[in-house]
N, C-alpha and C positions, 0 to 999 in steps of 0.2 A: 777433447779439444774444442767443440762444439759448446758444448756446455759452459767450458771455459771463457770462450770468445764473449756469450749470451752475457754471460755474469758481470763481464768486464762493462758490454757495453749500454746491459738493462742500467746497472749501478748511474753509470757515465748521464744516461741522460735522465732518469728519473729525480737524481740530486741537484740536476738542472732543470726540471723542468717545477719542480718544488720549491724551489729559494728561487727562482723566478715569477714564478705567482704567489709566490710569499703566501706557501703552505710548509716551510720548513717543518715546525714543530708535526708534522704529520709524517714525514720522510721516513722515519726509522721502524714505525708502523708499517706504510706500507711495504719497505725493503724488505722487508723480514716475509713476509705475504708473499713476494715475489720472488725470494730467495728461495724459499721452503719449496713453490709452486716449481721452479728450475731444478730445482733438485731430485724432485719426483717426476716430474715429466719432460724435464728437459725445455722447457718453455712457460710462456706464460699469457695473460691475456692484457694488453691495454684498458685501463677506462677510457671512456666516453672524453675526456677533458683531456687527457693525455694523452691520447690518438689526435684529438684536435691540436693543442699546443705544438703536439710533435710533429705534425705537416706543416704547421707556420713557421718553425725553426729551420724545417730540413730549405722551407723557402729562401729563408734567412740565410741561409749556408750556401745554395746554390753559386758554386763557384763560377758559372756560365750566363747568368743570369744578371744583367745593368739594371731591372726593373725590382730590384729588392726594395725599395723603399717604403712599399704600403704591405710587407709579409704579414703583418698582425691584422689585417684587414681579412684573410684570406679566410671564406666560406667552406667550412667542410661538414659535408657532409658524410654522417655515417651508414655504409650500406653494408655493415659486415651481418648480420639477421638475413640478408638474402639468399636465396640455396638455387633458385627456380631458376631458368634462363629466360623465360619470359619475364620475369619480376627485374632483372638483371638490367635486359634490353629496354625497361620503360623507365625505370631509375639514369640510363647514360639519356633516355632521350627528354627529360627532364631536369637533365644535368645541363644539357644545353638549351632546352627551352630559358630556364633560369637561370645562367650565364650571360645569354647574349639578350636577353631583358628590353628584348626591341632596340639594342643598339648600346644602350648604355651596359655596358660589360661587366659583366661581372668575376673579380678573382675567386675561382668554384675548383675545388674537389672532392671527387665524389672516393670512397676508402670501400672495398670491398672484402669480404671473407678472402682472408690467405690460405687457408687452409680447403681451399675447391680448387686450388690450381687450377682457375680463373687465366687464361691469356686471351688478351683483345688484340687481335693481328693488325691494327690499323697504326699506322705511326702517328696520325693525328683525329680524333672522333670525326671531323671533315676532312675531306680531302677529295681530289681531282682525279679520275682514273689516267689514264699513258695506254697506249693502244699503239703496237709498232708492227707495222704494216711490211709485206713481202718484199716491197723495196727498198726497207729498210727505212723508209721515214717515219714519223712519231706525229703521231695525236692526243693532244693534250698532256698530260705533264709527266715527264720520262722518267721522276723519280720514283710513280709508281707503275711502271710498268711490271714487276715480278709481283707484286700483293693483287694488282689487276687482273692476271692470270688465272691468279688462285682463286679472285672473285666467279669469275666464270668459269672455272670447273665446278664449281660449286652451282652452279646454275645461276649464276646473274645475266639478265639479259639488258643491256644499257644501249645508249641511241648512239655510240660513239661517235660524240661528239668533243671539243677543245675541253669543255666543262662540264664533263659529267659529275655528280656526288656519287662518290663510292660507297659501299652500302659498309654497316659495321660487323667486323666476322670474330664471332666467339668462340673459345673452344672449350670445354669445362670440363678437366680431370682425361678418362680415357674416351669420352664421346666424342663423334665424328664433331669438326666445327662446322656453323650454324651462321648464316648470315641474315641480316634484316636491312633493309632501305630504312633511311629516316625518313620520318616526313617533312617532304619540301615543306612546311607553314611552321615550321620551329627554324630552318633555316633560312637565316640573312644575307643576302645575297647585295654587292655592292659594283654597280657599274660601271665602270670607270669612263670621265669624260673630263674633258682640257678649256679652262674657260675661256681661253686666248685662242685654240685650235680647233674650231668646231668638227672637221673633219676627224679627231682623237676617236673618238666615237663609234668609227664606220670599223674600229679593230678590234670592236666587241670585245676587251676584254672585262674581265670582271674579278671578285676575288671575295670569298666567305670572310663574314665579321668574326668568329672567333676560333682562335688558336687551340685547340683541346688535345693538348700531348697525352699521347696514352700507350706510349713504347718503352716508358722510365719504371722503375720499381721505387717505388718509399720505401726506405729502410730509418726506423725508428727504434730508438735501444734491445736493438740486436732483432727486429722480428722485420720481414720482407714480404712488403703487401706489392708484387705483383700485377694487380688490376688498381689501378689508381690515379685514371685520369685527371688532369687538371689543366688550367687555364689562367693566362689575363687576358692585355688588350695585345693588341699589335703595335711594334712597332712599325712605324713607316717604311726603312730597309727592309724590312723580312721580306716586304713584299715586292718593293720598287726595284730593290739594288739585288736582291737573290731570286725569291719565285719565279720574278716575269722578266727576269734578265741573264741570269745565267746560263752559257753557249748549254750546259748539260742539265739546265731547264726550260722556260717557256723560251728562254731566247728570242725576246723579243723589241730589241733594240732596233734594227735596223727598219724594221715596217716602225717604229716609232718615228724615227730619224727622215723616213722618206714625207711623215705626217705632219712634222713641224718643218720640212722644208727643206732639208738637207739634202744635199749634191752630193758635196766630195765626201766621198769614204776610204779616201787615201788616210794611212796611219798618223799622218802631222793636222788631221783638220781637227780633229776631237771630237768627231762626230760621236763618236758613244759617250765621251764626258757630257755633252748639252742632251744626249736622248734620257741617260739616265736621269738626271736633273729636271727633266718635263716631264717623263714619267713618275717619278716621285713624285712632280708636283702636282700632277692631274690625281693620283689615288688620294694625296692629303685632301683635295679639293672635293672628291667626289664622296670620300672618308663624311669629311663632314658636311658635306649637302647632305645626305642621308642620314645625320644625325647620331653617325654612329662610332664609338671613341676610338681613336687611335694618338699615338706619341709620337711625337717626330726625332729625331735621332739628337738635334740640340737640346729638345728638352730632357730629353733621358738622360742625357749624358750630366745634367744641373741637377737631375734627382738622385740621379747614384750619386754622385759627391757629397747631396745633402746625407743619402744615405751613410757616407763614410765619418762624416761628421758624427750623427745621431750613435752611430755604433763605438766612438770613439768616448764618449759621454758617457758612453753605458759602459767603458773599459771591453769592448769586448772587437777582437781581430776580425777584422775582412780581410777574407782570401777571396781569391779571385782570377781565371784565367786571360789573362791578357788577350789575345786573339778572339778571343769569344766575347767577351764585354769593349772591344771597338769596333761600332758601325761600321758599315762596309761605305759608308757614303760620305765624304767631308771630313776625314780620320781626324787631320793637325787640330783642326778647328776645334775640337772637342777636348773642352777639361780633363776628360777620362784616359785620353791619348799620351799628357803627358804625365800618367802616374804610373810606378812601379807597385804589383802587386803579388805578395806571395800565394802560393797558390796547394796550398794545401788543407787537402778534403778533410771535412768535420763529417760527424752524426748528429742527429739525424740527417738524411739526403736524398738525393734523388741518383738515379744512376741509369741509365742507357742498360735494357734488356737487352741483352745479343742475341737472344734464343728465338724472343719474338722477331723481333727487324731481319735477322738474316736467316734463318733457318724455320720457315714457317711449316710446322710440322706437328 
């Protein structure tokens, strides 16, 4: 059955990925190569171009994802030659040094050996520790309070503080996992301030420049790479309307609302409508005072269209999950909002590990 699945799906994308880069007349050569290779071992190996291709398509497919537009832009890198966990650990921290490129972001995945059952327990290469205290209250950000845990049994010692960096924990095949700190001078740290509120400021928040998912598996004509972090920019929601707003995350509206002036916090004032709307505005604003890219949710919402266009030219279907490709901020307003879209998964893709995120073991 296994075998079977392989076959279907090595065929699937390699005939795509050949009359795509208009290497047809080579197709039948390599099918046979990789048929033969399936046959005896049940598997087979990617080229170098075909790993690549196939992380920019699986982008392409991303049925979650509003920021498809630049998929053929996307940098990958090859790390599947690494074995070592230290060679491991300085490739993801060069993965981010040359992603967030002092600000100017870069679309980066880095592709590791599948075959080291390689898991990175981090849901994202950065991220904020959560610290939930005896009385039940929370320091810093609640979503990772269980990976936080795990960081400290392992021995991490943090300043617990709103904004710690969580350090990256590796686990590789049947050895004990392994954590390392990045180093603060690869990451970009962005401070959020209101240029109309000067007091904005005094609420210390702040928020890392790049996004680096690293809890998905690529799956590319039938073979599942596991370790294979990747990244763009941010959009402005992820952070305004979700991280630093929602009641079971930073929850940070109402010290917002007290900053720009707001009284009533009876249910008819809307006071959370005008906090989130000045919090977005202050991260856009301090986004790029610091020089560093992010997307605002109108324009993304103009890029995925163009992107539906472009895809339409090329005959080829957008899927897409509705829920997931509308901002959480300004919904009607957005092009994207008044589209129906089917929503059915392609290969290559990406796919939410469950093993990793909920069962770290």
């Amino acid at each position: 059955m296994k075998k079977n699945r392989i076959l279907v799906k090595a065929k699937s994308y390699l005939s795509l990925c050949y009359k795509e880069l208009d290497k047809s007349d080579e197709f039948q050569t390599r099918w046979n190569s990789v048929k033969e290779s399936i046959f005896k071992t049940g598997s087979y190996e990617l080229k170098e171009f075909e790993l690549s291709y196939g992380a920019k398509v699986a982008w392409r497919n991303s049925n979650r994802c509003i920021g498809r537009l630049f998929w053929n832009s996307l940098k990958v890198i090859d790390c599947r030659k690494l074995s070592e966990i230290n060679d491991i650990y300085s490739a993801l921290f060069d993965h981010i040094e040359f992603a967030t490129d002092n600000g100017n972001i870069k679309s980066t995945i880095s592709i590791f050996n599948r075959k080291l059952n390689i898991k990175i327990w981090n849901a994202q290469l950065i991220g904020y520790a959560g610290y939930k205290k005896k009385n039940g209250s929370i320091i810093g950000d609640p979503k990772n309070i269980n990976f936080t845990k795990h960081c400290l049994e392992l021995g991490w010692s943090p300043k617990k503080t709103e904004f710690d960096i969580l350090p990256i924990v590796i686990k590789m095949g049947s050895n004990p996992p392994e954590f390392r700190e990045i180093p603060k001078s690869i990451i970009k740290i962005i401070k959020i301030s209101h240029p109309k509120f000067p007091k904005f400021k005094n609420l210390n928040l702040q928020w890392y420049s790049t996004p680096i998912i690293s809890n998905m598996t690529l799956e590319i004509g039938g073979l599942e790479f596991h370790a294979a972090p990747f990244n763009g920019w941010y959009m402005l929601t992820e952070i305004g309307a979700r991280n630093l707003s929602d009641q079971n995350r930073y929850n940070k509206l109402k010290e917002v609302a007290k900053v720009i002036g707001e009284k009533d916090f009876e249910r008819g004032s809307l006071w959370k409508d005008k906090s989130l709307i000045e919090l977005n505005y202050a991260i856009l604003y301090s986004f790029k005072r610091d020089g560093v890219k992010i997307i605002d949710h109108h324009s993304a919402s103009k890029q995925f269209m163009k992107f539906l266009s472009q895809e339409k030219n090329e005959a080829r279907k957008v899927n897409a999950e509705w829920s997931w490709i509308i901002p959480p901020l300004s919904s009607s307003t957005l092009e994207v909002f008044h589209n129906e879209y089917e929503n059915e998964v392609l290969s290559p893709n990406y796919f939410y590990d469950e093993d990793k995120r909920d069962n770290l073991s």
